[in-house]
C-alpha positions in Angstrom: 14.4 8.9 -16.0 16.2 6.0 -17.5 14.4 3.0 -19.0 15.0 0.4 -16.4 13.2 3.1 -13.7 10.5 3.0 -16.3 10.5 -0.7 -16.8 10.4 -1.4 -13.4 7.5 1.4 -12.8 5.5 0.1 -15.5 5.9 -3.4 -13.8 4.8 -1.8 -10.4 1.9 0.0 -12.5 0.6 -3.3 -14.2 -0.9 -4.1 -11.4 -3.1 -0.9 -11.0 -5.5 0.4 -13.2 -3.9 0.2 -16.8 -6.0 4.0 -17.0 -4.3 5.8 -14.3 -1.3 3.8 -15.6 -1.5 5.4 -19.1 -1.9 8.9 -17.7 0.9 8.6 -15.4 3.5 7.7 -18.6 2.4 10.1 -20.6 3.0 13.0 -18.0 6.4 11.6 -17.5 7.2 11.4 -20.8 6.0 15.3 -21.4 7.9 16.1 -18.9 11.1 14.3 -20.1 10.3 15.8 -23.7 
C-alpha cells in the first residue's frame, strides 16, 4: 500500500470511530511489515 492509499484511507477513516480507525492501521501496517 503506498502512502497516498493510506492518506486518503485515513481521511475516509476520520470520520469513523478514531478506535476502529486505529485498529484497522495497525493491521495494515503488520501486514505490510
Amino acid at each position: 500500500m503506498d502512502i497516498f492509499q493510506l492518506n486518503e484511507l485515513t481521511d475516509d477513516m476520520m470520520n469513523l470511530c478514531d478506535d476502529e480507525f486505529y485498529n484497522f492501521l495497525e493491521n495494515t501496517l503488520n501486514k505490510d511489515l
